[in-house]
N, C-alpha and C positions, 0 to 999 in steps of 0.2 A: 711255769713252776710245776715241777711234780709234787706228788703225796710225800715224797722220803723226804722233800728238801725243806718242808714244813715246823719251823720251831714250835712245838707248844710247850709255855711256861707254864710250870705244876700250880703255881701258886691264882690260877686262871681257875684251873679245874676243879671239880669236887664230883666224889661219885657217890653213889646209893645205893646198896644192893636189892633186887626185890625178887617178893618168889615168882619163878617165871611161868607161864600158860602154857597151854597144850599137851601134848603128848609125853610121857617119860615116868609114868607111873609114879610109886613112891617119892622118888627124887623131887619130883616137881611140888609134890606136899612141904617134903622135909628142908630142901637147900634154896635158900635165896640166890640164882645165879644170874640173874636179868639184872644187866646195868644200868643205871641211870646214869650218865654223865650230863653236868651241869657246867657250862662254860660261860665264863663273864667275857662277853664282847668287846666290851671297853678296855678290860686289861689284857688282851692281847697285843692292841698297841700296832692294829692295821691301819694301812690309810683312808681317809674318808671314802675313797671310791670304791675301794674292797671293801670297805666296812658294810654298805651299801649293799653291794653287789651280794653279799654273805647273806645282809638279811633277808633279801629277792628270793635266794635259789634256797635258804631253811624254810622260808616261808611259819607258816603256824609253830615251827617247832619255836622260836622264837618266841619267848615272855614280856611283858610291858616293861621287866623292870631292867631289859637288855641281857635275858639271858640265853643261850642257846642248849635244848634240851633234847641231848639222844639217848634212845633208849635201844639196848642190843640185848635180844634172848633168845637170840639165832644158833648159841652153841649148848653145851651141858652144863660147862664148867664157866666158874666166874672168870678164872684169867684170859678165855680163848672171845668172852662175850668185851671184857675190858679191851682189850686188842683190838677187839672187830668195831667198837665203841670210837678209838681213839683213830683207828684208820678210819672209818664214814667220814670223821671232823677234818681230819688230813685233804680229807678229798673234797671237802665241801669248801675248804679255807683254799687249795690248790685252785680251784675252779672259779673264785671269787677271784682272782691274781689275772686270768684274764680278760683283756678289756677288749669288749665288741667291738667291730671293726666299724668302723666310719663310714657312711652306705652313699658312695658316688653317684650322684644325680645321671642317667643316661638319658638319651634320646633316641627313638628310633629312626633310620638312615632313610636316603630318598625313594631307595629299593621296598626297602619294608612296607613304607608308608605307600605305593604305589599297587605293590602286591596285595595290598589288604583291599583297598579299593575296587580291586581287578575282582578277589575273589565275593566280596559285596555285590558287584556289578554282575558276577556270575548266578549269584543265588537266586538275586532279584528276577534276574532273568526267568529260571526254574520257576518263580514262584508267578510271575505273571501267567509263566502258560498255563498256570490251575487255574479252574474258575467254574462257573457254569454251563453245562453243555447245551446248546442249543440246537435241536434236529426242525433246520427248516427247509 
């Protein structure tokens, strides 16, 4: 699943505007442009595997009361922080869609197993002939 192909219903969302940090002089005193979007997990309406997976990869952003909290004041303006807010979720809800792959038990072949031995029996070798010298 990609980020575009990601439905988010409004009635999930809620945002907060706050004054944002850093750099931009004035602006930064006077304009709340830092988003806070507030997303209710449950009313998204994923399935339990995703749902799961979602809360894995937000980790701490994630509230007790199942809520998921992003916060964007990456741009100047509120609409371009709401955006970049709405796309992070995109991508976190995309990424939760897919499911790890199932890890196929291997064994390694009679070669392999053979080879290793060989090179065991090589070291040991090397390592016998240290030892202490004895001038008799």
């Amino acid at each position: 699943m990609r980020p575009e192909d990601v439905d988010l219903p409004e009635d999930a969302l809620s945002e907060a505007f706050l004054a944002a940090t850093g750099p931009g002089g004035q602006n930064v005193n006077k304009v709340a442009t830092a988003v806070q979007l507030r997303v209710d997990l449950f009313r998204l309406g994923l399935h339990p595997d995703v749902y799961e997976r979602l809360k894995q990869i937000a980790g701490s952003r994630v509230t007790g009361a199942g809520e998921l909290l992003i916060t964007a004041r990456r741009f100047r303006t509120q609409d371009a922080n709401r955006t970049d807010a709405r796309a992070r979720l995109a991508e976190m809800i995309a990424q939760a869609h897919i499911a790890p792959r199932k890890r196929k038990a291997t064994r390694p072949s009679k070669a392999a197993k053979a080879k290793r031995v060989e090179q065991k029996r090589q070291r040991s070798g090397v390592k016998q002939t240290r030892g202490k010298v004895t001038f008799d």
